[in-house]
N, C-alpha and C positions, 0 to 999 in steps of 0.2 A: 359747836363745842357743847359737851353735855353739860347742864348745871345742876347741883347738886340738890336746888330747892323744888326741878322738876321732877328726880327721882322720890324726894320727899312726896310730893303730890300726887304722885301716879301709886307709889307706896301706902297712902293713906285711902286714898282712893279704891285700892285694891283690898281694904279693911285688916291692911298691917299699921300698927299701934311702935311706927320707927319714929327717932327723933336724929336730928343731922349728926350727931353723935355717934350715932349706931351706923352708919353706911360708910364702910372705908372705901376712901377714895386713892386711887394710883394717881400720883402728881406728874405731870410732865415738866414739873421743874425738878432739875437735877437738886438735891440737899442739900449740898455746898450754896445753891445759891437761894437758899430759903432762907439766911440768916443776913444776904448783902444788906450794906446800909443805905443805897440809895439804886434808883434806877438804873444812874450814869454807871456805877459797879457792877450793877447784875451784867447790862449791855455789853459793857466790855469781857467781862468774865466769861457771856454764854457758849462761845465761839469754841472754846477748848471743849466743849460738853458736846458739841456738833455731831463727832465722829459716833459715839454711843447712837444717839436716834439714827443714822444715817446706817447703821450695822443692823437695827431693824427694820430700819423698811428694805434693806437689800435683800434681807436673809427670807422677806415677807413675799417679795418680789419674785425671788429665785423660786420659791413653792406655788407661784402663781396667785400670791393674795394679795390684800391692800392690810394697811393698818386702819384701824377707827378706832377712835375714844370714846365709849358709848357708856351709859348709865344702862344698871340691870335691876330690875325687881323681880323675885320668884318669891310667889307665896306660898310654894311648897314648902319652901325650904326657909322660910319668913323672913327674908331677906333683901338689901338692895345694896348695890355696889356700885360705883364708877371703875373706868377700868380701860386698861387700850389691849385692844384684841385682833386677830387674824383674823378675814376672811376671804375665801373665795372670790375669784372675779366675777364669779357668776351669779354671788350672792345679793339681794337686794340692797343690803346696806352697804356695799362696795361698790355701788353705782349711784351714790348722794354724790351731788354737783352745788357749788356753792352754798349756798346756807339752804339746804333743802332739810328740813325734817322729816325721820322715819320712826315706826314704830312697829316692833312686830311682838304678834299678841298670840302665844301658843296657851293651851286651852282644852277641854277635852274635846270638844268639840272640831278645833284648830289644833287638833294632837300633829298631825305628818305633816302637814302646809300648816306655816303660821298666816293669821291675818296680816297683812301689811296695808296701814296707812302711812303715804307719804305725801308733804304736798310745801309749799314756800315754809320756809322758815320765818323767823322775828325780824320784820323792817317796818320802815313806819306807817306805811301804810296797812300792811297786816296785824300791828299793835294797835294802830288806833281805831284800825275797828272793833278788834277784841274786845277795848277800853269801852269802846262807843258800846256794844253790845251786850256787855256788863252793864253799864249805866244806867240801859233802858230795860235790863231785864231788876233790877234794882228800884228802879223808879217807879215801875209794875208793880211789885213786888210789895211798894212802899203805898200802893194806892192815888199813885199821882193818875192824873186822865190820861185816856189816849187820843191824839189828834188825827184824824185823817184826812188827809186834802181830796177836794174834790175830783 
């Protein structure tokens, strides 16, 4: 699932000047049930909203795609977006399998093939080493020593 403070970051990253304000996002919660007042409501209520998703992924299907909800940043066009989109079976990001992250980085260089990285997505072990490797690049950073064992 894309989140929104990653598009932020890859946005800034890419030296656009966005704020989470400025990146509209497509919700996949129908709007009727934006305003439910408890979970137990939403829960029961979602079941009639069924049939809409279910009419596209067939109609996605029938053209031979998948759906994905992918976050987009173009700095041509100084922009970032969330958004649920069509692609191809053939397409790289139509072939992510559980929580894999992908990324594809078009570019002049990457004009006709995009870069594609892919690789595990956020679990705890891939966060906490991120954590761990933030920590020590921090601590570095901050002039603490480095230990090396024999």
């Amino acid at each position: 699932m894309v989140n929104l403070r990653e598009v932020i970051i890859l946005a800034r990253e890419s030296g656009l000047r966005l704020e989470l304000s400025d990146i509209p996002v497509e919700s996949l919660v129908p709007e009727p049930l934006t305003a439910t007042a408890s979970a137990e409501d939403f829960l029961q209520q979602l079941p009639q909203f069924d049939q809409g998703m279910a009419d596209k992924r067939r109609d996605a299907e029938d053209a031979g795609e998948v759906l994905r909800y992918i976050g987009v940043v173009d700095v041509v066009k100084q922009i970032g977006e969330v958004k649920l989109r069509r692609y191809k079976k053939e397409h790289p990001f139509a072939q992510l399998s559980e929580s894999d992250n992908i990324i594809a980085f078009t570019t002049e260089r990457y004009n006709k093939q995009p870069l594609i990285v892919r690789g595990p997505g956020a679990g705890a072990e891939v966060t906490a080493g991120g954590v761990f490797s933030d920590i020590l690049r921090l601590a570095s950073y901050l002039g603490a020593p480095s230990f090396c064992s024999p």
